[in-house]
DRENDO-1510 file (C-alpha; in Angstrom, 1 decimal, always signed):
<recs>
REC; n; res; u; v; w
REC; 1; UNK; +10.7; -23.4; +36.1 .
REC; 2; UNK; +13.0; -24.9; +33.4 .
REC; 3; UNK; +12.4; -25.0; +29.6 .
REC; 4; UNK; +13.4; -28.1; +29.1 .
REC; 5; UNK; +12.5; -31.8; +30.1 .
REC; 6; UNK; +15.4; -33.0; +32.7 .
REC; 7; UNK; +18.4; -34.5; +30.8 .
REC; 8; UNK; +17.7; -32.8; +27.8 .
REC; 9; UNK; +20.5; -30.3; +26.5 .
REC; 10; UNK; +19.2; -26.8; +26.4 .
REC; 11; UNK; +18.7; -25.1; +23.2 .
REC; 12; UNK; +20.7; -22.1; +21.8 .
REC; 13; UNK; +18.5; -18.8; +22.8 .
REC; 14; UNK; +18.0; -18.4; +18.6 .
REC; 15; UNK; +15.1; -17.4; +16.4 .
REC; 16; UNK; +15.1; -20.1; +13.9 .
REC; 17; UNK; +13.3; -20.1; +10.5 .
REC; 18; UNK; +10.3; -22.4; +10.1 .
REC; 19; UNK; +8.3; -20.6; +7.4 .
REC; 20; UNK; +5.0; -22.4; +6.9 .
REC; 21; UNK; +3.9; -23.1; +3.3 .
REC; 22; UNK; +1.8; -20.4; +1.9 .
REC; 23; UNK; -1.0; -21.5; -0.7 .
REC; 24; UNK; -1.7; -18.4; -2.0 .
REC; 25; UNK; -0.3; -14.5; -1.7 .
REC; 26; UNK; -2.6; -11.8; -3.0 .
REC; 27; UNK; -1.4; -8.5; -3.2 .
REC; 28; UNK; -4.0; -6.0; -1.3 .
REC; 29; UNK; -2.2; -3.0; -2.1 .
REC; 30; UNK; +1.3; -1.3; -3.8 .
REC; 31; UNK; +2.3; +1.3; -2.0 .
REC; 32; UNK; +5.0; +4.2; -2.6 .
REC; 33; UNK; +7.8; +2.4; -0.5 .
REC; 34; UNK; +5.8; -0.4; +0.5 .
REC; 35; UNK; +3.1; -3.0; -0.3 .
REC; 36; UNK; +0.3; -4.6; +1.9 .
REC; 37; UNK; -0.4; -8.8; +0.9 .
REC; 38; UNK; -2.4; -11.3; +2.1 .
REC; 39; UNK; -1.3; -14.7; +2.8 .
REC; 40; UNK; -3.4; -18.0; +2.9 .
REC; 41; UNK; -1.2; -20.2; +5.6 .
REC; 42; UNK; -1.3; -23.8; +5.6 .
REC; 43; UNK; -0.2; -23.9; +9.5 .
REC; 44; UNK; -0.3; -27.3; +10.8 .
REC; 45; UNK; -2.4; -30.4; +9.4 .
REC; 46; UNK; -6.0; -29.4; +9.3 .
REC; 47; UNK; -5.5; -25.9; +10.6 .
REC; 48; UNK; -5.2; -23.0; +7.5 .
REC; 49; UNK; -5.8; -19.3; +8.1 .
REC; 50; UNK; -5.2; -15.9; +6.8 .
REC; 51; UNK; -2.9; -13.0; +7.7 .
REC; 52; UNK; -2.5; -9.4; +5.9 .
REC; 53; UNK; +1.1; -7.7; +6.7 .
REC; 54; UNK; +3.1; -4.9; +5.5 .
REC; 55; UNK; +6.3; -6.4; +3.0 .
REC; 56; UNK; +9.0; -4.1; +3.6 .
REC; 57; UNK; +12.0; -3.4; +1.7 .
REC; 58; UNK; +14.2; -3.5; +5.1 .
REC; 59; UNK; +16.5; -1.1; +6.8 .
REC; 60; UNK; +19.4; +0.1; +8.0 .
REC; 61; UNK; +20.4; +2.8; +11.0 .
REC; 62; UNK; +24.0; +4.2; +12.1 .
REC; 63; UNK; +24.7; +4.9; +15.7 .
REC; 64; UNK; +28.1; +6.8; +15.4 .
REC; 65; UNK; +30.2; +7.6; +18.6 .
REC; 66; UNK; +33.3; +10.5; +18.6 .
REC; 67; UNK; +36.0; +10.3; +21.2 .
REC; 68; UNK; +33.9; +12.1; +23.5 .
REC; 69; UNK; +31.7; +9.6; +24.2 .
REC; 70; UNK; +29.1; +11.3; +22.3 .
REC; 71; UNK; +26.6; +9.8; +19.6 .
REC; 72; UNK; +25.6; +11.7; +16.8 .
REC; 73; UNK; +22.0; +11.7; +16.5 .
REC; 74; UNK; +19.1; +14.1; +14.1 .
REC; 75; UNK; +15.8; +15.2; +14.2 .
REC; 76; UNK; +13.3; +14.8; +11.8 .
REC; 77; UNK; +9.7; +15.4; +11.2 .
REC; 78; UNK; +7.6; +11.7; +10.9 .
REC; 79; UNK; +4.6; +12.7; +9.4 .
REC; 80; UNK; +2.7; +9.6; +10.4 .
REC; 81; UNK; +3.3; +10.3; +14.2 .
REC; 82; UNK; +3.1; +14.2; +13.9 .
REC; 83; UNK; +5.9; +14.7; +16.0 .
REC; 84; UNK; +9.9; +16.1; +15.3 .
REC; 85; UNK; +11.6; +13.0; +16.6 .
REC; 86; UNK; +15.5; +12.4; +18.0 .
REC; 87; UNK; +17.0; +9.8; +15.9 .
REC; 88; UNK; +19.9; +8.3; +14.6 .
REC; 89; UNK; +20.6; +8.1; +11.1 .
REC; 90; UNK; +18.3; +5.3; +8.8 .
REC; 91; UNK; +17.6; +4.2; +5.5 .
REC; 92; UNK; +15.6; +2.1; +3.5 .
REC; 93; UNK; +17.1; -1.0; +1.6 .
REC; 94; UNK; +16.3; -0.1; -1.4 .
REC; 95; UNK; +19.3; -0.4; -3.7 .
REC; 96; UNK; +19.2; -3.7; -5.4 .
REC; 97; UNK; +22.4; -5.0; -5.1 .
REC; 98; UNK; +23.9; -3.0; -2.3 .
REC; 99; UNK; +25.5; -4.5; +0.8 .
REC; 100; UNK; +23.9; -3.3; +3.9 .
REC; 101; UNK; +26.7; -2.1; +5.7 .
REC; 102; UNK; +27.4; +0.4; +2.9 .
REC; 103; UNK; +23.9; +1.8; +2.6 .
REC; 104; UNK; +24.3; +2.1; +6.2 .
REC; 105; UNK; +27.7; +4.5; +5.5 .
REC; 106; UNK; +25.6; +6.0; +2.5 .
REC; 107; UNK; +22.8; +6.7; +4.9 .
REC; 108; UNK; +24.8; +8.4; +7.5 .
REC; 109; UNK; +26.4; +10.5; +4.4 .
REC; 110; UNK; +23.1; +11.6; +3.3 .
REC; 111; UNK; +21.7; +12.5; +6.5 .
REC; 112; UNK; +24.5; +14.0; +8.5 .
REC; 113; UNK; +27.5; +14.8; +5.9 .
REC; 114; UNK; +29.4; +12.2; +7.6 .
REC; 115; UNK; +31.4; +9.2; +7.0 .
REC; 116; UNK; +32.1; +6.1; +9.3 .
REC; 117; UNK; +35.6; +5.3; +10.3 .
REC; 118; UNK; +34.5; +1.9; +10.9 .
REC; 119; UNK; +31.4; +0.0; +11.0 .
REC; 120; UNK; +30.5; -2.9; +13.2 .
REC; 121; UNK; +27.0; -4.9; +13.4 .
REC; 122; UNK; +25.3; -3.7; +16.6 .
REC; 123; UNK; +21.9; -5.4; +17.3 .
REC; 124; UNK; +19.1; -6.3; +14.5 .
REC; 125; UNK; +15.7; -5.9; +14.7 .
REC; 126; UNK; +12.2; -7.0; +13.6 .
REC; 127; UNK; +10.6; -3.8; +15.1 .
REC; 128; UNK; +6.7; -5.6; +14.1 .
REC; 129; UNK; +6.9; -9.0; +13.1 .
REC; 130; UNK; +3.4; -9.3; +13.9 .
REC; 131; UNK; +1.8; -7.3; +11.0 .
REC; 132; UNK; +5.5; -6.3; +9.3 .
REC; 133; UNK; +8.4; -8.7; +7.9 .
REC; 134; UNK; +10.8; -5.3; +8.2 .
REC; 135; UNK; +14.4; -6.2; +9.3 .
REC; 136; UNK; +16.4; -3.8; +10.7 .
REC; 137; UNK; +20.6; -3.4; +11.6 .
REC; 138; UNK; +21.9; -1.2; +13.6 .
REC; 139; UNK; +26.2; -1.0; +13.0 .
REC; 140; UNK; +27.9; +1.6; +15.2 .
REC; 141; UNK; +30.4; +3.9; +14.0 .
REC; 142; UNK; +33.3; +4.0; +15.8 .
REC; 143; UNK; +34.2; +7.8; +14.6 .
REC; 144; UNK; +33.3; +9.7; +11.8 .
REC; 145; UNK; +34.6; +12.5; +9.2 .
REC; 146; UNK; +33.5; +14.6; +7.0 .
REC; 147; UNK; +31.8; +13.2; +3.5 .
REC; 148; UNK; +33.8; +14.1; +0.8 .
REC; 149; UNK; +30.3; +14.2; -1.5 .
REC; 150; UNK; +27.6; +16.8; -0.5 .
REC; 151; UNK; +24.0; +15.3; -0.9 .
REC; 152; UNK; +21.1; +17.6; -1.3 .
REC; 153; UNK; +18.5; +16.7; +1.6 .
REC; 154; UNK; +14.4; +16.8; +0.2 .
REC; 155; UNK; +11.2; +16.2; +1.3 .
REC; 156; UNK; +11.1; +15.4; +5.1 .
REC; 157; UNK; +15.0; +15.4; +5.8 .
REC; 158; UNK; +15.3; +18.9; +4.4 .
REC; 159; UNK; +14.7; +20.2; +7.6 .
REC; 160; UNK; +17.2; +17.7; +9.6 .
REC; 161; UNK; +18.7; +19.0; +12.6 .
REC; 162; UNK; +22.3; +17.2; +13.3 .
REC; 163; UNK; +23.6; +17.0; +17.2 .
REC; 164; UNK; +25.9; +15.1; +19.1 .
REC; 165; UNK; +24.6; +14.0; +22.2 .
REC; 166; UNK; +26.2; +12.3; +25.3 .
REC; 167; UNK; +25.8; +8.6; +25.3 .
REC; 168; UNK; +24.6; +9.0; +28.9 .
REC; 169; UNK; +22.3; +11.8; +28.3 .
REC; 170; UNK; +20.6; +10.0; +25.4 .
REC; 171; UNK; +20.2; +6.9; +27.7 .
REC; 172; UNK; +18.7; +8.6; +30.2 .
REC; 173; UNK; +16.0; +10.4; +28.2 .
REC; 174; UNK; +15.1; +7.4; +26.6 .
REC; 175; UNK; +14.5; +5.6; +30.0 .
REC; 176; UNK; +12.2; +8.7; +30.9 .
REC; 177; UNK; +10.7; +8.6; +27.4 .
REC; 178; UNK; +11.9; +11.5; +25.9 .
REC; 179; UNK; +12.9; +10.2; +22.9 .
REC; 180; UNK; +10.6; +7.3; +21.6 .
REC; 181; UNK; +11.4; +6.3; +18.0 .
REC; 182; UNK; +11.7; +2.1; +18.5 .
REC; 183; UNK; +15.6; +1.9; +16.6 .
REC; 184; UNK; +16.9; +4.8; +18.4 .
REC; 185; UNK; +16.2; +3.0; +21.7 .
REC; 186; UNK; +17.1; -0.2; +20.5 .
REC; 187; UNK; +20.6; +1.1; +19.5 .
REC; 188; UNK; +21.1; +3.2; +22.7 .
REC; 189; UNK; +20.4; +0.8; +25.1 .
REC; 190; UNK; +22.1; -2.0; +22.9 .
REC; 191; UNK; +25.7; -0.2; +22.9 .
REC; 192; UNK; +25.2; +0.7; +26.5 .
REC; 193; UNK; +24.0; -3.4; +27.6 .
REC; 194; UNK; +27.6; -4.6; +25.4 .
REC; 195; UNK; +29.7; -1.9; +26.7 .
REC; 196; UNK; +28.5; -3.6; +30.6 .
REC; 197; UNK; +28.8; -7.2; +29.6 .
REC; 198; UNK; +31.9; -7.0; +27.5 .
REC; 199; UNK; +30.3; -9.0; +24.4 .
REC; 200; UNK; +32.4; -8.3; +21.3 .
REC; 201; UNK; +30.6; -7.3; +18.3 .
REC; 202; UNK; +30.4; -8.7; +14.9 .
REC; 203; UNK; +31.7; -7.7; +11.7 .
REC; 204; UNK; +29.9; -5.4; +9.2 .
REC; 205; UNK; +29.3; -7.8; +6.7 .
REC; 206; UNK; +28.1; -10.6; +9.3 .
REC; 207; UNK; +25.3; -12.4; +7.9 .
REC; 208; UNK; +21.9; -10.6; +7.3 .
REC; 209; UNK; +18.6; -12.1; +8.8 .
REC; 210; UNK; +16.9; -14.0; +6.1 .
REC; 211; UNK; +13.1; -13.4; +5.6 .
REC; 212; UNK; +12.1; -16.9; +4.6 .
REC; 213; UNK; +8.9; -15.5; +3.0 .
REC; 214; UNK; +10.3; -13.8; +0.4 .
REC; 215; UNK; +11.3; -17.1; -1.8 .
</recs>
């Protein structure tokens, strides 16, 4: 059945912003990249409750493609999963001041010793927005070459394996779950769903999604 009353103009398929007013935010806990807080909600006349979520710096992922129709993807050890997973390259936002696009390109530097030829905004993504206010954007890469600054990999990435895969082969083993990590997937079968319906992409620097919250 319709959405909409008959007559009435259908709305814009859009997430729109209509932050409720918070009377109180409590910090539960400070963590080493992230914190946990508590917020008392003022919902609707008469109706006020509680909700704990995870406040997250924000991120931002690469899905670079050669001429060979290949993406370039890396695995790494995720501790909280225990498991070595495919990926492409990611980073936290957590430069102040830096664009996203270009911690994006700093990302993919660090992780694969590889610069973008050019970036373009791909699909974003609130991978949680039930417990989480992360943001994610995915840009795609059309090309890359070599970084012309080496970057000494620690802690978990010091193990990264770098591989470019088929962008048909890496479809196909995430639809029979071979590779599972939620941005990866997003990203694969993003660029695959605009490459069939022909919807152009927007510029790097296209507007960020806002986190109304954070004011």
């Amino acid at each position: 059945m319709p959405d909409q009353h008959e007559g009435q103009v259908p709305q814009e398929l859009r997430d729109l912003p209509a932050p409720r007013p918070v009377a109180e935010r409590t910090p539960v806990h400070h963590g080493m990249v992230w914190d946990l807080v508590r917020d008392t909600i003022d919902f609707a006349p008469g109706v006020r409750f509680d909700r704990e979520y995870v406040w997250h710096t924000g991120a931002v992922a690469v899905i670079a493609v050669d001429d060979a129709d290949r993406v370039l993807m890396i695995r790494q050890y995720r501790h909280p999963v225990g498991h070595e997973l495919w990926e492409i390259p990611a980073g936290l936002l957590d430069l102040d001041g830096e664009a996203p696009h270009l911690a994006a390109a700093r990302e993919l530097a660090e992780e694969t010793g590889t610069e973008p030829l050019s970036l373009s905004t791909l699909v974003d993504l609130r991978p949680s927005p039930g417990g989480n206010d992360e943001v994610i954007r995915v840009y795609l890469a059309d090309g890359v070459r070599a970084s012309e600054q080496e970057y000494e990999r620690t802690h978990e990435e010091a193990e990264i394996v770098t591989r470019w895969v088929p962008l048909a082969e890496a479809v196909t083993a995430v639809l029979e779950g071979r590779i599972t990590n939620g941005t990866t997937v997003s990203a694969l079968l993003a660029l695959q769903a605009a490459r069939t319906t022909g919807t152009a992409l927007r510029p790097a620097d296209a507007p960020f999604m806002a986190r109304p919250g954070r004011g």
